[in-house]
C-alpha positions in Angstrom: 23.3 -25.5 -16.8 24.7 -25.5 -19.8 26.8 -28.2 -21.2 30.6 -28.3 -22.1 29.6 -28.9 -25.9 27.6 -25.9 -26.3 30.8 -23.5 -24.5 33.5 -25.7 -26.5 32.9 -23.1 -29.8 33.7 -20.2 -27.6 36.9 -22.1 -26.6 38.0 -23.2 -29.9 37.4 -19.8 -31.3 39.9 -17.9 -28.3 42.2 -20.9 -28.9 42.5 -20.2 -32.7 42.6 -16.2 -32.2 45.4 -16.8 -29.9 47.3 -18.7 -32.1 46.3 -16.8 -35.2 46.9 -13.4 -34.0 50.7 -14.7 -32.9 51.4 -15.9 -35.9 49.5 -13.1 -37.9 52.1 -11.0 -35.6 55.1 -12.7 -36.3 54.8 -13.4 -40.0 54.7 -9.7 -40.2 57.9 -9.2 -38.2 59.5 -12.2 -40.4 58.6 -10.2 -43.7 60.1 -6.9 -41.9 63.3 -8.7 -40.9 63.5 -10.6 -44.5 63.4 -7.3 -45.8 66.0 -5.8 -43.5 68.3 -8.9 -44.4 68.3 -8.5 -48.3 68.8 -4.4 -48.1 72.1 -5.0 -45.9 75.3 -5.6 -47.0 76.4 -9.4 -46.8 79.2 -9.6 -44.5 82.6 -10.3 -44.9 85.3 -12.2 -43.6 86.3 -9.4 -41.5 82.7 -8.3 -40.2 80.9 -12.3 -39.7 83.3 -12.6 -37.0 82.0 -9.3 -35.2 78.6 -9.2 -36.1 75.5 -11.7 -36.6 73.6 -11.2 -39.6 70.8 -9.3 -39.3 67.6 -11.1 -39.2 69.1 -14.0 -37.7 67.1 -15.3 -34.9 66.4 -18.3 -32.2 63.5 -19.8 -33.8 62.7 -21.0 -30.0 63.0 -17.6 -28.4 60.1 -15.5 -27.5 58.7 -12.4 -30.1 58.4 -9.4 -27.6 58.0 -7.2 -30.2 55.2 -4.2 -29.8 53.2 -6.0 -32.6 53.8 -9.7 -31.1 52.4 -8.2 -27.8 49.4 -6.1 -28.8 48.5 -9.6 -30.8 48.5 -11.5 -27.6 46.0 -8.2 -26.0 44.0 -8.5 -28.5 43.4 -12.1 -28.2 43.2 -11.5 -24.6 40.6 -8.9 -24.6 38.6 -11.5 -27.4 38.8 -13.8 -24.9 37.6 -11.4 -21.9 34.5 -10.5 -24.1 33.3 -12.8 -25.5 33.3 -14.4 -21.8 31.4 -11.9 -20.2 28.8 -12.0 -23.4 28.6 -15.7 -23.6 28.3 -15.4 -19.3 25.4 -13.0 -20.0 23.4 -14.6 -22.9 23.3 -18.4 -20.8 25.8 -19.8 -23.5 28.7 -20.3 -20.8 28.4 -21.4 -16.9 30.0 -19.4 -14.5 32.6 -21.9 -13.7 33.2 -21.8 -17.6 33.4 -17.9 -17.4 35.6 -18.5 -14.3 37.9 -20.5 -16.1 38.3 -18.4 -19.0 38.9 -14.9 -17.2 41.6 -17.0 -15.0 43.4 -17.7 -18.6 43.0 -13.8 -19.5 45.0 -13.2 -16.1 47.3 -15.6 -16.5 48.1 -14.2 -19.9 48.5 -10.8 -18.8 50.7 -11.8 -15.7 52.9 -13.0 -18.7 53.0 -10.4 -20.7 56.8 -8.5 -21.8 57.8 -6.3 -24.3 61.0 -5.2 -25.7 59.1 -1.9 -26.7 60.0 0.4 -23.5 57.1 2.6 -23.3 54.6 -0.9 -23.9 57.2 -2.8 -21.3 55.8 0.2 -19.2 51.9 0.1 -19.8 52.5 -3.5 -19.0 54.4 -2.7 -15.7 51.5 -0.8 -14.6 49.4 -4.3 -15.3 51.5 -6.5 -13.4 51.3 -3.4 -10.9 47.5 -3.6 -11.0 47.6 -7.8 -10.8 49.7 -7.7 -7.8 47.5 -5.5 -6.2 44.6 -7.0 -6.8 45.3 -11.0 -6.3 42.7 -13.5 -7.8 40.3 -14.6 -5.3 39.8 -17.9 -3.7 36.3 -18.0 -5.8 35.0 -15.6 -8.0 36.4 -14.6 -11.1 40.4 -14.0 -11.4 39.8 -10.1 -12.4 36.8 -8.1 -12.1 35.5 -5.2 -14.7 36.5 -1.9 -12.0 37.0 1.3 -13.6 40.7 0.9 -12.2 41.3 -2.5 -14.6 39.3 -0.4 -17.6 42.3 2.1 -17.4 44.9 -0.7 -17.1 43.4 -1.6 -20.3 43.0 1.7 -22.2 46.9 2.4 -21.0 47.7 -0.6 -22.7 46.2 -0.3 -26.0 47.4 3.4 -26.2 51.0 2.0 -25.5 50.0 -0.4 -28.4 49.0 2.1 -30.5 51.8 4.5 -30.2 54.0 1.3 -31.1 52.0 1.3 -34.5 49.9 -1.8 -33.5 45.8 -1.8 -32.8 44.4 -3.7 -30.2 41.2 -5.6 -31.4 38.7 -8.2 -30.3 36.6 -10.1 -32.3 33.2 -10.8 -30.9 31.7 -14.1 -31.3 28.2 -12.7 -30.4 26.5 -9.8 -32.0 28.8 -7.0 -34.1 
């Protein structure tokens, strides 16, 4: 059996993509809007009444931007494999592995975009999920060649919105 010390690098590591691939993602949208917010005209009397200046957000509500998005996929999928290779290799037990692939699901359950054609791909997800509920036991999704296309819809979505999907691998290349 192997021990919650030798799977808590594995954890750390999806725990510091997650948050380091949405901030990665939203520092690039920040520079885009800053440099939206300096081309624009500053407003006047007349227009600050009518309009809110560009670039001017709620720093508490949620980034559903394409890139913001395909960031939290490709944590996702780092998450996903590096559970099934950890799983594989006797690094992680299967109630570890369990665990993790239940986050995975539970972050794609989650998932929005303001993009429509990702909001789409996504659709077709939650589609998928509800379809297909988690299981009493047993890992909360399971590797069919109907969840592989779920997956290759989303990342072409992601792609066509200008953003990569991509996982890092803890073992191997």
């Amino acid at each position: 059996m192997v021990s919650f010390r030798s799977a808590l690098p594995l954890v750390v590591v999806s725990a510091v993509l997650v948050s380091g691939s949405l901030a990665g993602c939203s520092a690039g949208a920040d520079a885009d809007a800053a440099a939206r917010s300096t081309s624009s005209p500053k407003p006047t009397s007349e227009t600050s009444d009518a309009q809110p200046v560009r670039g001017a957000t709620d720093p508490m509500e949620e980034d559903r931007s394409a890139a913001a998005i395909c960031g939290q996929i490709s944590a996702l999928t780092t998450i996903s494999l590096n559970a099934t290779v950890g799983r594989s290799q006797g690094e992680l037990s299967e109630a570890q592995y369990q665990a993790l692939i239940a986050a995975e699901r539970f972050g794609y359950e989650h998932l929005s975009s303001s993009d429509e054609e990702l909001d789409d791909a996504i659709d077709y997800a939650h589609e998928y999920l509800d379809a297909h509920p988690a299981p009493e036991s047993g890992p909360a999704l399971e590797m069919t060649p109907e969840w592989e296309l779920v997956g290759r819809t989303l990342n072409t979505a992601c792609q066509r919105a200008g953003s990569n999907v991509v996982s890092t691998a803890q073992y191997g290349g």
